[in-house]
C-alpha positions in Angstrom: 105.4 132.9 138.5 102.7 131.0 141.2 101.2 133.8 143.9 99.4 132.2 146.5 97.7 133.5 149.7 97.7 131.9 152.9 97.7 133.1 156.6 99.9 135.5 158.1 102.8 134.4 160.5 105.1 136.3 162.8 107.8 136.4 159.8 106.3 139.0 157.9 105.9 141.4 160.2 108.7 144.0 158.0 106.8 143.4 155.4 104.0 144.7 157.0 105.2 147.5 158.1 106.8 148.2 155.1 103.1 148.2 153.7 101.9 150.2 156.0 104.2 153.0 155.2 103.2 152.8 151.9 99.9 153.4 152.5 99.6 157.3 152.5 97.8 157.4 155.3 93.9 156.1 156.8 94.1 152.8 156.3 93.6 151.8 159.6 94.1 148.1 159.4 97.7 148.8 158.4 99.1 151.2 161.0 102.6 152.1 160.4 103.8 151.2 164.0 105.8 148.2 164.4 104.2 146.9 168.3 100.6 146.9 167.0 101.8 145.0 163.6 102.9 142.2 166.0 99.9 142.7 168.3 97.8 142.1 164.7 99.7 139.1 164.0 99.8 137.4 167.4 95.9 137.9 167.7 95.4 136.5 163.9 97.8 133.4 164.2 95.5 132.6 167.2 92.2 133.1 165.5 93.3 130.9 162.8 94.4 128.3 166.0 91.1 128.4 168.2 88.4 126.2 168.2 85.6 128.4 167.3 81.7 127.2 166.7 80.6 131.2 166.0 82.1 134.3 165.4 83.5 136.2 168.7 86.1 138.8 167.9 88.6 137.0 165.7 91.1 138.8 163.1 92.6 136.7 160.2 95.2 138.2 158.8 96.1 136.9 155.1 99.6 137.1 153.2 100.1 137.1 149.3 103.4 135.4 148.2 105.4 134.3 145.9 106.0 130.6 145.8 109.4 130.8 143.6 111.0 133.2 145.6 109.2 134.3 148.7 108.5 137.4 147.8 105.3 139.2 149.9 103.3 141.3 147.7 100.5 141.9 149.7 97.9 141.5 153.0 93.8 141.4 153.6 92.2 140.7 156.7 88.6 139.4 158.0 87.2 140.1 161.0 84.3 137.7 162.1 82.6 140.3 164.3 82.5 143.8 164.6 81.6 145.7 167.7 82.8 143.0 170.5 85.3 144.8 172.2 83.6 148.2 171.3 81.2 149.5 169.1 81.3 149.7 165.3 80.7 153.1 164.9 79.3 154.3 161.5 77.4 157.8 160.4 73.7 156.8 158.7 72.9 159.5 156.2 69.5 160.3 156.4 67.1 163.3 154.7 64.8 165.8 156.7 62.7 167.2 154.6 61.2 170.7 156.5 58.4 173.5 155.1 57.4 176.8 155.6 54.1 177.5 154.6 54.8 181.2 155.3 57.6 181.3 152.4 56.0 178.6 150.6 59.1 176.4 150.2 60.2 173.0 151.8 64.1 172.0 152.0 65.4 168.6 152.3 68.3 168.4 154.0 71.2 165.5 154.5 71.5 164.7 158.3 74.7 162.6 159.6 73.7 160.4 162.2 76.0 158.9 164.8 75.2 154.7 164.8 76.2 151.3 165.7 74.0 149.4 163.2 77.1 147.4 162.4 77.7 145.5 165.2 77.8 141.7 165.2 78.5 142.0 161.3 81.9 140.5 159.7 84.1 142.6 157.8 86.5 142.3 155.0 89.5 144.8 155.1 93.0 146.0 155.1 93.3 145.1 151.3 97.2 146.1 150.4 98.8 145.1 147.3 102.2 146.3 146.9 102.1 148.9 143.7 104.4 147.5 141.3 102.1 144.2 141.5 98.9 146.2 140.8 97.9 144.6 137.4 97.6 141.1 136.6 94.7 140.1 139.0 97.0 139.5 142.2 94.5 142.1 143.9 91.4 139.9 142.6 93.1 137.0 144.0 94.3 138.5 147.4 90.3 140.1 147.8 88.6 136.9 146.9 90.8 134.4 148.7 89.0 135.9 151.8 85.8 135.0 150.5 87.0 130.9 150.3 88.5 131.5 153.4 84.9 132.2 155.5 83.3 129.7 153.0 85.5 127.1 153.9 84.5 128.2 157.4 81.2 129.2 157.4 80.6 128.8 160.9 83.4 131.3 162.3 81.3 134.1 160.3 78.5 136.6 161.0 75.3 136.6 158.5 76.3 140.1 157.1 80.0 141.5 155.6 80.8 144.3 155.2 83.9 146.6 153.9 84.8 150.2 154.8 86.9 152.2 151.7 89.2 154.6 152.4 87.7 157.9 151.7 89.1 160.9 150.2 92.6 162.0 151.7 94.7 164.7 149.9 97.9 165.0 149.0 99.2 166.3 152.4 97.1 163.1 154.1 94.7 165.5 155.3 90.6 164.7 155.2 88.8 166.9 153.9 85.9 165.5 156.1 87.6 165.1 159.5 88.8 168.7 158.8 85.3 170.2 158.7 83.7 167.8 161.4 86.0 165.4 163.6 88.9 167.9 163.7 86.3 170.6 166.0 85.3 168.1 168.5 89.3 166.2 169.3 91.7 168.7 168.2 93.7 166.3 166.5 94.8 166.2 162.9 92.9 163.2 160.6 96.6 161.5 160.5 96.9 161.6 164.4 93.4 160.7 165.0 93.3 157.7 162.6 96.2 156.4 163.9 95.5 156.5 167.4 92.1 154.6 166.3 94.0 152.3 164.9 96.1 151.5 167.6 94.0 152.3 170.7 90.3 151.8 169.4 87.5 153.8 169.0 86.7 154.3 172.5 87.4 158.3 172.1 84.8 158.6 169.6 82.3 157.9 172.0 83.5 159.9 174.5 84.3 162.7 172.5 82.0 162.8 169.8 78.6 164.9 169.3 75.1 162.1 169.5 73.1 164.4 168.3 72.4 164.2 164.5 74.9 166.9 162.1 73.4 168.5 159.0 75.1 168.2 156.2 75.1 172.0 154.7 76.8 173.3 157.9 80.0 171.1 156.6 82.5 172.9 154.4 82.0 172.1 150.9 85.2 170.0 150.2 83.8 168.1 153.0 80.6 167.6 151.7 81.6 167.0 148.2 83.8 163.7 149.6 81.0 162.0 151.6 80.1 158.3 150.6 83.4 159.2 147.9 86.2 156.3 148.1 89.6 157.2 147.4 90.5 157.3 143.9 93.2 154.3 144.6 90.1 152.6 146.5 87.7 153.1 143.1 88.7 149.4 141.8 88.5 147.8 145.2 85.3 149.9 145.7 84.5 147.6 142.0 85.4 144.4 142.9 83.2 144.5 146.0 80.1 145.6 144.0 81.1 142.9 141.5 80.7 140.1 144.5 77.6 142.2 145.5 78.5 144.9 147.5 75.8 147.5 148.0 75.9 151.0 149.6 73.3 152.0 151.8 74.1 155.6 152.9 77.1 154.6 155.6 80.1 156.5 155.9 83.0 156.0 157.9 83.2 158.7 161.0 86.7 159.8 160.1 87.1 160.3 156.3 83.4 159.9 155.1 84.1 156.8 152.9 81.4 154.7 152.1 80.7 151.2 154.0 79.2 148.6 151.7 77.6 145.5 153.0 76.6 142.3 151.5 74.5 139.2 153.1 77.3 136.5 153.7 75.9 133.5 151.8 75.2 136.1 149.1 78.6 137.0 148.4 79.3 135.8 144.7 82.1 134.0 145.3 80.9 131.9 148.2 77.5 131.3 146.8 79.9 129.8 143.6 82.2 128.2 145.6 82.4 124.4 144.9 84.3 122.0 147.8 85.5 118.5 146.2 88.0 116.1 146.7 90.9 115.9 144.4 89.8 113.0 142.2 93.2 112.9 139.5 96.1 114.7 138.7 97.0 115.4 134.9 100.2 115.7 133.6 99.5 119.4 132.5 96.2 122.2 132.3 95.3 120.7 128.9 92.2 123.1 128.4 91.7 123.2 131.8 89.3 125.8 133.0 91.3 128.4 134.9 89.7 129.1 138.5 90.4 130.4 141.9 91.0 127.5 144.1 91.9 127.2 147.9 93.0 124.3 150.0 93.1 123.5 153.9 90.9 125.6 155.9 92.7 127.2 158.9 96.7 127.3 159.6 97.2 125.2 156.6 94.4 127.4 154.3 95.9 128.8 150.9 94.6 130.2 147.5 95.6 130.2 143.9 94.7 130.9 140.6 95.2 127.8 138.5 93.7 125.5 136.7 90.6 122.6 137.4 88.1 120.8 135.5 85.9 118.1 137.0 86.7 114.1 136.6 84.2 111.3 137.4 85.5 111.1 141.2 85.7 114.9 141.7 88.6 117.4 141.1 91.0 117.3 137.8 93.7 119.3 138.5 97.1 120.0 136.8 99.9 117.5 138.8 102.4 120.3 138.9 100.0 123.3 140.6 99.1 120.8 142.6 102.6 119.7 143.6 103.2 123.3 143.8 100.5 124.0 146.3 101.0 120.9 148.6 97.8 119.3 147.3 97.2 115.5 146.9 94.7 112.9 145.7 91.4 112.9 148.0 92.2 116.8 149.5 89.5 118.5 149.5 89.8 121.8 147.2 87.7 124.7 146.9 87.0 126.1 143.5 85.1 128.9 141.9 85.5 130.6 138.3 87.4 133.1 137.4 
C-alpha cells in the first residue's frame, strides 16, 4: 500500500488534532487546540501559495497519506526562518572554570545562558507519525520528504537548519527541567506553559525570564540529569537527523532542556544527494529498479514517495504504474535520492 507526503490542506485539520492529542504533551508544533490547528494550516497553505525569492517567516506544513484509501498517518513541518516575528530563544551551555588558590582546587562548572543565536535559521519540526505506523520507514519518508521539499526550493530557505527534540517529560507530562528552573520564574506548570507558547509565542519568556546566566548545580538533579537528553520516543528521530548530519552543539530548548541540533542547509545528506531530472520513460514494472525517495512538483502540487527509479539515456526510468499513481508523466521533472 503507496504512502505519499504532500502539503497540508484545510481537510485534515481532525486529523491533526487528533495527533496532537496523541502527543503526550511538549510538542509544540502540534498543540492540541482546534483554532491554532486551523491558524497553522491557513498560514502553511499560504506559504506554499506566495511568491517568495528568500525566506521570511513561512510555515509548511506536510501530510503523510495513504493513496489507496486516504488514510492520514502523519505531519512535519519547515519553517524557513526562525526568529521574525520574535526571537528564537535557546539556552547555550557553557563551562566556567573558577580557582582558589587558598584551598588549592579549581571547579568547572556548567552555566545556562539565555540566547538568540538561532535567529534567521530554518527549522525542521513537528514530526508526528501515528503509532501503529511506526515501523516500515513511513517516519524516514515523512522526515526526509522535508529535505526534497527545501531542495526543490532552495531559495525559500535559510543557510542553516535546525531541529529541536522533545526533551524528557514524565509520565504525568511533567518536565523535570521546567520544574526546577522555568516553573520559579512563571508559576505555570511545563503543560500550561508549553501550550500557551505554542499558541501565543514566546513573548513571555522574554518578559519573564532571568538574562543573567544559571549555573547548572543549583538545578535539581532530575533536572540536571535530562539536559541536552531527547525523549526516549524522540531517540530515533534524534538518529535520523545525525544520520543526514545533525550535530549538537550544547543548545537546549528553554522549556524541557532538549537538545537543538543544527546542520548547514546544502549539507544536509539528502539535499546534497538529491538528483532533479526529467522523466525520460516509463516501464511496464520496477524490473530491478533501484528503490529511492523521489518527489515531484515543488509547491501546492509537491509530493514524495518511496518507489522505484533507475536512470535511461534521456533522464528518469521509472515504473509506469508509481508513476500513474503519483500523477507523474513523461518530461516532469522528479527529484530522486537513495534510500
Amino acid at each position: 500500500m503507496t504512502w505519499f507526503v504532500r502539503p497540508a490542506h484545510t481537510g485534515d485539520l481532525d486529523a491533526l488534532l487528533d495527533f496532537a492529542q496523541l502527543t503526550g504533551g511538549g510538542f509544540t508544533n502540534l498543540p492540541p487546540d482546534r483554532a491554532a490547528l486551523a491558524r497553522r494550516l491557513a498560514r502553511s497553505q499560504a506559504s506554499f501559495s506566495a511568491a517568495v525569492e528568500a525566506p521570511v517567516d513561512e510555515l509548511y506544513l506536510l501530510i503523510l497519506e495513504q493513496a489507496s484509501t486516504g488514510r492520514i498517518g502523519g505531519t512535519a513541518a519547515v519553517f524557513s526562518r526562525v526568529g521574525s516575528e520574535w526571537p528564537f530563544y535557546s539556552y547555550k551551555i557553557s563551562t566556567v572554570s573558577q580557582t582558589s588558590r587558598a584551598l588549592q582546587r579549581t571547579f568547572s562548572m556548567r552555566l545556562l545562558n539565555l540566547c538568540t543565536d538561532h535567529d534567521g535559521a530554518s527549522e525542521v519540526g513537528g514530526l508526528f507519525l501515528h503509532p501503529d505506523l511506526r515501523t516500515g520507514g513511513l517516519g524516514r519518508l515523512l522526515a526526509r520528504s522535508r529535505y526534497l521539499l527545501i531542495a526543490a526550493n532552495r531559495q525559500r530557505f535559510a543557510d542553516t537548519v535546525l531541529a529541536e527534540l522533545r526533551g524528557v517529560i514524565d509520565e504525568a507530562g511533567e518536565s523535570p527541567f521546567w520544574d526546577s528552573l522555568g516553573a520559579r520564574f512563571f508559576g505555570m506548570r511545563f503543560r500550561e506553559a508549553d501550550e500557551f507558547n505554542s499558541i501565543n509565542g514566546n513573548q513571555f519568556i522574554a518578559d519573564l525570564m532571568p538574562k543573567s546566566p544559571v549555573y547548572v548545580s543549583l538545578l535539581s538533579e532530575a533536572a540536571q540529569a535530562v539536559i541536552g537528553k531527547p525523549h526516549p520516543r524522540g531517540v530515533p528521530a534524534m538518529k535520523m537527523l545525525e544520520a543526514e548530519g545533525f550535530r549538537y552543539d550544547n543548545y537546549v530548548d528553554i522549556f524541557d532542556g532538549g537538545p537543538t541540533v543544527t546542520c548547514p542547509t546544502d549539507c544536509i545528506a539528502t539535499v546534497a544527494a538529491s538528483r532533479a531530472a526529467p522523466v525520460g520513460e516509463l516501464a511496464d514494472g520496477a524490473g530491478g529498479m533501484p528503490r529511492a525517495l523521489l518527489a515531484a512538483g515543488r509547491l501546492a502540487d509537491f509530493r514524495a514517495w518511496i518507489g522505484h527509479a533507475d536512470w535511461c539515456a534521456d533522464g528518469l526510468l521509472l515504473p509506469a504504474g508509481e508513476a500513474e499513481l503519483m500523477g507523474v508523466r513523461l518530461g516532469d521533472e522528479v527529484r530522486h535520492v537513495g534510500i
